[in-house]
C-alpha positions as CSV (number, residue, x, y, z in Angstrom):
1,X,16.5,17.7,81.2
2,X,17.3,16.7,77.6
3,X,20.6,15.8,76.6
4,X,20.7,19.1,74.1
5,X,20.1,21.4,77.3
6,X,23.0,19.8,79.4
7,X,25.0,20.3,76.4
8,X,24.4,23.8,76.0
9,X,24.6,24.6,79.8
10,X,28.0,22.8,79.4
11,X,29.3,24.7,76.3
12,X,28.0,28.7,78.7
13,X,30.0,28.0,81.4
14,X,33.5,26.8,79.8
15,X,33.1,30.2,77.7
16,X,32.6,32.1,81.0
17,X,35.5,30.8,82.9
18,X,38.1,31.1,79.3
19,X,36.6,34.6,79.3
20,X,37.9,35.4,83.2
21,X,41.1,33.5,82.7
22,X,41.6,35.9,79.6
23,X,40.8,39.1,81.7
24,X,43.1,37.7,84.8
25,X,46.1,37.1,82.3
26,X,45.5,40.6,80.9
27,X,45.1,42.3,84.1
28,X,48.7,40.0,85.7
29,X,50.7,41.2,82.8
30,X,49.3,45.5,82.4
31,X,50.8,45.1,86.6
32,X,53.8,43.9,85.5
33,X,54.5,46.1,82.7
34,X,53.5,49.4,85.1
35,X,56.1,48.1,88.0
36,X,58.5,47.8,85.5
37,X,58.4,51.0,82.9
38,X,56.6,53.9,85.7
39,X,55.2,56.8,83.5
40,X,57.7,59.4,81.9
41,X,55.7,62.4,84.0
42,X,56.4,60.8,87.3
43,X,59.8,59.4,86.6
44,X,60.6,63.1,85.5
45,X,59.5,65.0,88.7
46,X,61.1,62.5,90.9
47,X,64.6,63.2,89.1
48,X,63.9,66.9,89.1
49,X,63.2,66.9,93.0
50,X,66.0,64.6,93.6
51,X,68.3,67.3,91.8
52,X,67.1,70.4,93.6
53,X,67.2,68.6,96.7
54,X,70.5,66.4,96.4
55,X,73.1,69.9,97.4
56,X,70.9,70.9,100.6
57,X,71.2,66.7,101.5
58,X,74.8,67.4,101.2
59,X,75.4,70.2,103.3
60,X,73.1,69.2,106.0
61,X,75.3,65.7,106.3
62,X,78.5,67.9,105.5
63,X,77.3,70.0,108.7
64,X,76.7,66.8,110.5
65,X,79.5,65.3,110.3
66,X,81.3,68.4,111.9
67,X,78.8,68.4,114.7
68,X,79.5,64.5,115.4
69,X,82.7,64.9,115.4
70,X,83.1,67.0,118.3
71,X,85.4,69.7,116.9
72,X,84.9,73.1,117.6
73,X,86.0,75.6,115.2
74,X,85.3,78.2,113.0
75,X,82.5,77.5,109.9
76,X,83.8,78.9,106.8
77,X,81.0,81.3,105.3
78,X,81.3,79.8,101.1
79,X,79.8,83.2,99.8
80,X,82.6,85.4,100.9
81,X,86.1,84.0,99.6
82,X,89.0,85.3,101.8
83,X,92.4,85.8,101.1
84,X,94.9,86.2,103.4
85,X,95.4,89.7,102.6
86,X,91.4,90.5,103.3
87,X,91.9,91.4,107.2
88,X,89.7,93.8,109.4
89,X,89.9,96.8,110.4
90,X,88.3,100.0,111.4
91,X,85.0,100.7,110.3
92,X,84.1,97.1,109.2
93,X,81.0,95.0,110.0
94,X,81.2,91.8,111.1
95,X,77.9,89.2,111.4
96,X,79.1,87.0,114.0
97,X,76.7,83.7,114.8
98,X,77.0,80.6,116.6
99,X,75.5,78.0,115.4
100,X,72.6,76.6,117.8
101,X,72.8,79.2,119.6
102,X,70.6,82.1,118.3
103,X,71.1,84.1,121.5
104,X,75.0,84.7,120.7
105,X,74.3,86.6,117.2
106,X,76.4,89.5,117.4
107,X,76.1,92.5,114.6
108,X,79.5,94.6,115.3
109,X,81.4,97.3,113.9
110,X,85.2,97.3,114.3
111,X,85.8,100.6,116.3
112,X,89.5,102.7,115.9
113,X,90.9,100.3,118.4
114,X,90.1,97.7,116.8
115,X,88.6,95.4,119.9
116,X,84.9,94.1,119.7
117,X,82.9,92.9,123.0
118,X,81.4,89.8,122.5
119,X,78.6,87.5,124.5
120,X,80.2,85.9,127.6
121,X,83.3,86.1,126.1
122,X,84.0,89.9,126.6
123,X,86.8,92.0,124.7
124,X,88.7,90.6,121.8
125,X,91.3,92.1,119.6
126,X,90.2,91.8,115.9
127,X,92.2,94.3,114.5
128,X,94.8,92.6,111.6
129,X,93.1,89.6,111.6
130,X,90.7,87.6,109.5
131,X,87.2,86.9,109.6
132,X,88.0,83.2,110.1
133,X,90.8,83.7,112.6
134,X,88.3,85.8,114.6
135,X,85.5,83.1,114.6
136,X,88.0,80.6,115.5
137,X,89.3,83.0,118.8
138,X,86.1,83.4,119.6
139,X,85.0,79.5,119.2
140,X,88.3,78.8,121.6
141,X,87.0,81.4,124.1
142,X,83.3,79.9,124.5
143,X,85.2,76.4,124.7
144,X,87.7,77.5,127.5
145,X,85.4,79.0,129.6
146,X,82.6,75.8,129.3
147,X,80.0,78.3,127.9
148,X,79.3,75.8,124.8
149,X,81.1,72.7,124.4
150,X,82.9,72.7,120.5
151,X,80.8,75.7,119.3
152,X,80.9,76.0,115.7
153,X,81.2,80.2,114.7
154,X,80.7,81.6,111.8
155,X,81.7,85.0,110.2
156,X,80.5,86.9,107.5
157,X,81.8,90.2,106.6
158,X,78.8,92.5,106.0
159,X,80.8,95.7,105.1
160,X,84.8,95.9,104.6
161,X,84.9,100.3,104.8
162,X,88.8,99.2,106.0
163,X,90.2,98.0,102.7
164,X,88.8,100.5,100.2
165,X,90.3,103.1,98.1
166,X,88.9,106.7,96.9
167,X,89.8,108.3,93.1
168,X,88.6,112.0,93.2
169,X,88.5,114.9,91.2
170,X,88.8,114.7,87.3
171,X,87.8,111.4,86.3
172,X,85.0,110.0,84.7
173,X,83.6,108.0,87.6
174,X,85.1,109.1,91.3
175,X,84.0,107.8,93.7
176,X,84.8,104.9,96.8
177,X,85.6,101.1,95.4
178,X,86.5,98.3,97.3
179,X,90.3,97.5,97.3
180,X,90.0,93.0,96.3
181,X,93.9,92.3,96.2
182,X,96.5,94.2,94.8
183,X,95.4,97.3,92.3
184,X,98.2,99.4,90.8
185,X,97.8,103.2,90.1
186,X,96.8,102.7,86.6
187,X,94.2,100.0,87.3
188,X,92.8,102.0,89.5
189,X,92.1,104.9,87.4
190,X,90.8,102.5,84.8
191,X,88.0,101.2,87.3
192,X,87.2,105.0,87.7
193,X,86.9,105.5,83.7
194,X,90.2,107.1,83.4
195,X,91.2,110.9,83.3
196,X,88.6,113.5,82.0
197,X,89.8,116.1,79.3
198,X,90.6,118.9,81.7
199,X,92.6,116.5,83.9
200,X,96.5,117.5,84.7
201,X,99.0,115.7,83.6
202,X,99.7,114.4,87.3
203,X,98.4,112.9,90.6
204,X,98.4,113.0,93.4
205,X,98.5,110.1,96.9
206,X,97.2,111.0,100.0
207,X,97.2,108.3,102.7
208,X,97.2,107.6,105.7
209,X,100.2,108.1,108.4
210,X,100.3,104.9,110.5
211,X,99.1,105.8,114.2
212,X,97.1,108.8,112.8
213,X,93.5,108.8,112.8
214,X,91.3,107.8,109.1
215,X,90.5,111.3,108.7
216,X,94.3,112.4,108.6
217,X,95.7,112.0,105.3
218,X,98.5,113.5,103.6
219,X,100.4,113.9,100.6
220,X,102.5,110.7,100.1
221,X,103.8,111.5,96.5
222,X,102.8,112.7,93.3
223,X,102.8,110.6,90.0
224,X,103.0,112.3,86.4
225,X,100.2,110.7,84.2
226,X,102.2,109.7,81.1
227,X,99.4,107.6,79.8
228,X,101.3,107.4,76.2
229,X,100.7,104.4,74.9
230,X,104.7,103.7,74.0
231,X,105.7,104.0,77.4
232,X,104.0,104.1,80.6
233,X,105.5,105.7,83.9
234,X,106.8,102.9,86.2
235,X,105.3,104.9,88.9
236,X,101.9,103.8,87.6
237,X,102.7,100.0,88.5
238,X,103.2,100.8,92.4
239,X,100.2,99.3,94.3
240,X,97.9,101.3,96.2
241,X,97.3,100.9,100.2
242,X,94.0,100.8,102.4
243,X,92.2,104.1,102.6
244,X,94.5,105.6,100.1
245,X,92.8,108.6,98.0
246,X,94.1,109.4,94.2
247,X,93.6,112.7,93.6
248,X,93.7,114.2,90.0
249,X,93.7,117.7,90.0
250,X,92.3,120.1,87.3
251,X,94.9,121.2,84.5
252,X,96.2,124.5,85.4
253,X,96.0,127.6,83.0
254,X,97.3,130.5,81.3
255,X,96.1,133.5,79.2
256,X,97.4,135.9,76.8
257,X,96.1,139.0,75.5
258,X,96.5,142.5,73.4
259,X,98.8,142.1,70.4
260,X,99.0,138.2,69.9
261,X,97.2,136.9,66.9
262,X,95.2,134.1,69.3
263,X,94.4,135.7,72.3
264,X,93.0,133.5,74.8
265,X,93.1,130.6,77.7
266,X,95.4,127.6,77.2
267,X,96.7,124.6,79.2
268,X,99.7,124.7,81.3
269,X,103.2,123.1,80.1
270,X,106.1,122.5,82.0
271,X,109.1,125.0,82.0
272,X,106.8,127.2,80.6
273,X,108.0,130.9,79.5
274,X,106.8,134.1,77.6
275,X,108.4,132.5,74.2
276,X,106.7,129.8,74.4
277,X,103.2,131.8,75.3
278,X,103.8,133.8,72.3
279,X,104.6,131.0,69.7
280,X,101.2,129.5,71.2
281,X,99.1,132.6,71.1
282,X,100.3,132.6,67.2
283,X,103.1,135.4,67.8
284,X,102.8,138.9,68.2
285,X,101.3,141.1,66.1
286,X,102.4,144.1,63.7
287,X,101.4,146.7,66.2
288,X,102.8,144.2,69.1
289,X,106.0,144.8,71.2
290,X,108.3,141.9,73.0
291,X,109.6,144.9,74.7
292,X,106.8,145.8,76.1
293,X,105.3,142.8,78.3
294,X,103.6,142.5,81.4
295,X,102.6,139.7,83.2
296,X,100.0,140.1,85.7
297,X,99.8,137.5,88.5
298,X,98.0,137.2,91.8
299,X,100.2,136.8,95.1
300,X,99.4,134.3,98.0
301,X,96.9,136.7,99.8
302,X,95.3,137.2,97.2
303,X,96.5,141.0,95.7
304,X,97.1,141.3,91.9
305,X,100.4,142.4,90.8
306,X,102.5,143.4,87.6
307,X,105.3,141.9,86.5
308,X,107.6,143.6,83.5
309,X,108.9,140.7,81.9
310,X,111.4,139.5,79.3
311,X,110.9,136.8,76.8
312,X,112.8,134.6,78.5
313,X,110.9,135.4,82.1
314,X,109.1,132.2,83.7
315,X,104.7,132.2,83.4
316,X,103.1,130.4,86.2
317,X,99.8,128.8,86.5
318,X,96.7,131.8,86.3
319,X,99.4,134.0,85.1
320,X,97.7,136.8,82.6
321,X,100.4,137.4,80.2
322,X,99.6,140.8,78.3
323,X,101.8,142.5,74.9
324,X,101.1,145.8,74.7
325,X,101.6,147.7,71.5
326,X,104.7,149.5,70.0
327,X,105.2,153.4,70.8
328,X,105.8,154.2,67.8
């Protein structure tokens, strides 16, 4: 071999082996520069599973730690918020589960005596109490009696019939709402869309008479629906109870006929009389007598009868108030 070829073979294989070293240095430092900036797309879905999973990771330990612990007790259901005023009563339904225990789930509806039966535990008064002081009776029951050792019972209140309130007849939207806290009279009526045109000025209560059944409601007061906006009736302001029913009745008419110069039907007033019915009909006519006046009005069983009356002679509601003409 000449010196020129061992010169040449020399010269091949340095460039070879700077060539690798160059590839390994380029390889070493893409590694290190991957480890240390990941890609923006996988960075990004990490975060976003870490956020939809992060409030699950914290209940689970939250409902951990209350299992560890050894307490028993009632777990407070976080979709229903509870005040002290929201207790149960009749015609309520009450989701009652234990937690482990899958067997124990109890649906119930709270009867008119207000005592549920439930697993191994048997009868328990519910009524006037909350959802979370019922979990918590029940929890000490199952504890006492060794059926489940510091059971965790939860509550939810699937239907709450016993705290509603009813607004009926003329309003723009009657109907049954739910009673949350403390409504007054006029609040009420406002969630019902207020008073229609042909409402009376008044309304009236019916509730319930304590030791009475639901069903049996009577007339606790009546309210007059000054809804100036000046000056409101304090009655208005009073709260309304449980099961209470606001009733606003239709306005009440009159009508007047023969020798008025606007015959027709028009609201009641109070105090009303037969001046006052002919100063709204328009007054009485040329060929019209106040002398001659009858009022025809319809008795309690039903009978039509005539009245001669006076201009000073009270008109009642229906009351068909007639001027006849002049003899001569």
């Amino acid at each position: 071999m000449t010196i020129g070829s061992i010169f040449f073979t020399f010269l091949r294989n340095s460039a070879r082996n700077c060539l690798a070293a160059v590839l390994a240095l380029v390889f070493i430092g893409t590694q290190a520069f991957a480890q240390e900036n990941p890609p923006a797309v996988s960075s990004g879905l990490k975060f976003d599973n870490q956020l939809l999973q992060l409030p699950q990771a914290v209940k689970s330990q939250q409902l951990t730690q209350m299992i560890n612990s050894g307490q028993g007790g009632a777990i407070p259901d976080e979709s229903v918020k509870q005040t002290d005023s929201d207790v149960i009563g009749e015609g309520d339904q009450l989701l009652i589960t234990v937690f482990g225990q899958p067997d124990l789930t109890s649906d119930v509806i709270i009867g008119e005596s207000g005592v549920i039966t439930l697993p191994l535990v048997g009868t328990v008064e519910v009524k006037g109490k909350t959802a979370t002081e019922i979990a918590a009776i029940f929890a000490k029951k199952l504890d006492q009696g060794q059926y489940i050792k510091s059971p965790k019972v939860s509550i939810k209140v699937m239907q709450q019939l016993s705290r509603t309130f009813s607004v009926l007849g003329e309003v723009l939207r009657p109907g049954r709402y739910p009673l949350q806290g403390q409504i007054s009279i006029l609040e009420a009526l406002s969630l019902a869309g207020g008073v229609s045109q042909k409402a009376e000025k008044s309304l009236r209560i019916l509730r319930r008479v304590p030791g009475k059944s639901a069903s049996e409601l009577h007339e606790y007061a009546s309210v007059k629906l000054e809804l100036d906006a000046v000056r409101l009736a304090p009655e208005l302001a009073q709260k309304i109870q449980p099961n209470d029913v606001l009733f606003v009745p239709q306005i009440k008419n009159f009508y007047v006929y023969g020798e008025v110069r606007r015959p027709g039907m028009y609201p009641m007033e109070d105090d009303l009389n037969v001046m006052r019915v002919l100063s709204i009909g328009g007054g009485v006519t040329e060929r019209g007598s106040i002398r001659r006046i009858i009022i025809h009005r319809k008795t309690e069983d039903g009978a039509l009868r005539e009245i001669s009356a006076g201009i000073g002679d009270q008109v009642m509601p229906g009351d068909v108030v007639f001027i006849n003409e002049r003899i001569f």
